[in-house]
C-alpha positions in Angstrom: 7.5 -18.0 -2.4 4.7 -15.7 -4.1 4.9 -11.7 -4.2 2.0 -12.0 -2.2 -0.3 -13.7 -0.4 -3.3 -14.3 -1.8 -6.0 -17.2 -2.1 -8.3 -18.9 -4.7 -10.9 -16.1 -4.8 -7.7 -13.8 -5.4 -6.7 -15.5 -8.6 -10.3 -14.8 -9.9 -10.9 -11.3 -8.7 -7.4 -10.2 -10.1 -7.8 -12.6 -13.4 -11.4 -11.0 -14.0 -9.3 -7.2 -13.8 -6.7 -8.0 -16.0 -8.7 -9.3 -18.8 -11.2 -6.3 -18.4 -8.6 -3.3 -18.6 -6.3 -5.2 -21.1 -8.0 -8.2 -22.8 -7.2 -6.0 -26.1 -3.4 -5.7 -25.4 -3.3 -9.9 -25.1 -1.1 -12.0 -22.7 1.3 -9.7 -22.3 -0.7 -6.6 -21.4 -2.8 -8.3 -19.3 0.4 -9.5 -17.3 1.6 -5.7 -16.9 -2.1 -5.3 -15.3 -1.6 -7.7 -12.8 1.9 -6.7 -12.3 0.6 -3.1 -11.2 -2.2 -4.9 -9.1 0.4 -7.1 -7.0 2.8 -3.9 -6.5 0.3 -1.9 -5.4 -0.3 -4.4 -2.4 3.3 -4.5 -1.8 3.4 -0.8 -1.6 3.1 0.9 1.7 3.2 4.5 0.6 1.3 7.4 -1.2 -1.9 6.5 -2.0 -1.6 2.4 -1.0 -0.9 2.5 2.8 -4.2 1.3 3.5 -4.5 -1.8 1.1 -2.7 -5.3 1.2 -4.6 -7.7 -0.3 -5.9 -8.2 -3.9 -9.1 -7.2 -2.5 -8.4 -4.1 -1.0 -6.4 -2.9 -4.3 -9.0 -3.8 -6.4 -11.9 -2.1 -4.7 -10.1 0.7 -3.4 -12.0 3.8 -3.6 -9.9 7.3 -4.4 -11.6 10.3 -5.2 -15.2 9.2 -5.2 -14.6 6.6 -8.2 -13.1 3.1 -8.1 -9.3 3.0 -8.6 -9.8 0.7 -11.6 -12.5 1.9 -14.3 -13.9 -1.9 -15.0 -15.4 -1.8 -11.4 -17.9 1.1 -11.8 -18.5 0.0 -16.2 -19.4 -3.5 -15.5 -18.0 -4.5 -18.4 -15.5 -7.7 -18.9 -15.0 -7.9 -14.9 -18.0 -9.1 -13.6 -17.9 -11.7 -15.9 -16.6 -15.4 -15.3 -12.6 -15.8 -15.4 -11.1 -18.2 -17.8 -8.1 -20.5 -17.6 -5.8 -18.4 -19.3 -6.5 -15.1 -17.4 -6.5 -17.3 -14.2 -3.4 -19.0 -15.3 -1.8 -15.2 -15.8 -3.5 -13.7 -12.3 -1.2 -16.9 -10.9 2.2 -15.8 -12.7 1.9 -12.3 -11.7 1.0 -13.6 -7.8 3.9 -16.1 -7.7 6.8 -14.3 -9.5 6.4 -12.2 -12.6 7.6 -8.7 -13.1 8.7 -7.2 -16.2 9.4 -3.4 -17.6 8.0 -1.5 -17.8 5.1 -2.3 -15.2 8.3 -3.8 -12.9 7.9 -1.2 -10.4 4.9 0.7 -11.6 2.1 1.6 -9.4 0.1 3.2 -12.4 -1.0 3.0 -15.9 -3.3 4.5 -18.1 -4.6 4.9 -21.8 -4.2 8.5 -23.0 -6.0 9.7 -26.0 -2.8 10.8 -27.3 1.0 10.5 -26.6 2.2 9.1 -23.1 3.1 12.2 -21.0 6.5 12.4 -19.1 5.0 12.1 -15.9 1.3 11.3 -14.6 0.4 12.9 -11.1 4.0 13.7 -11.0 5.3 10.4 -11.4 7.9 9.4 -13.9 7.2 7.6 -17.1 8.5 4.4 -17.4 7.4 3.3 -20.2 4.6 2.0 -22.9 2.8 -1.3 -23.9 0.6 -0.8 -26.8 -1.8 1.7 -25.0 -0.9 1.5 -21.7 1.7 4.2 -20.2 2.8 3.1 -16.8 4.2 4.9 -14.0 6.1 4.6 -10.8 6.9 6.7 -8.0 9.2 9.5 -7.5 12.5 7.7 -6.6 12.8 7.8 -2.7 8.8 8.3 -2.4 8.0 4.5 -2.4 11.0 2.0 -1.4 8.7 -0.8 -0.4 7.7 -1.4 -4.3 10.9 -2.6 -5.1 10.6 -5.5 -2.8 9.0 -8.1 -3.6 
């Protein structure tokens, strides 16, 4: 049974955002990406009560500015998915978690050092350039499902 549900155009929309915020951290980063993206559709708390499908996460609008930077650039995402990233979008749908995006609802690339916390979430660790994040323990129970 997958994570989530999701359909064809699902795979493609969350394929195209993995390869645009982490094509340059290869397979692997682009799988904590997508980990993040599924999680934050699982999660019914803080600042993702209101989305539940790739979709929603994906386009999700906080603060004035898209959620994920490759919306508003145009860069990699609105171009075509390929097999691999659409073979990865699957993996992270169906099954895949991994530290230290497991439970993560954020990530970021700093200009520096990974900071202990991000919006007063603990650290939970680093893939190349990414630092990811997840919630306060006891903030966010329904990430660990799933």
């Amino acid at each position: 049974m997958p994570r989530i549900a999701y359909r064809s155009k699902d795979v493609d929309l969350m394929a195209r955002m993995m390869r645009a915020e982490a094509e340059a951290e290869g397979q692997q980063g682009m799988l904590y990406v997508g980990n993040v993206i599924v999680n934050r559709a699982n999660a019914d708390c803080l600042d993702f009560k209101d989305v539940r499908t790739i979709e929603d996460v994906i386009f999700q609008v906080q603060g004035n500015n898209y959620s994920f930077e490759a919306v508003q650039k145009g860069n990699l995402f609105y171009e075509r998915a390929r097999t691999v990233e659409k073979r990865l979008a699957k993996k992270a749908l169906d099954y895949w978690r991994d530290h230290p995006a497991k439970f993560s609802l954020w990530y970021f690339n700093p200009y520096g050092p990974c900071p202990p916390t991000w919006y007063d979430q603990p650290f939970t660790g680093q893939f190349k350039q990414h630092c990811f994040y997840e919630p306060v323990a006891g903030t966010c129970e329904s990430v660990y499902r799933g």
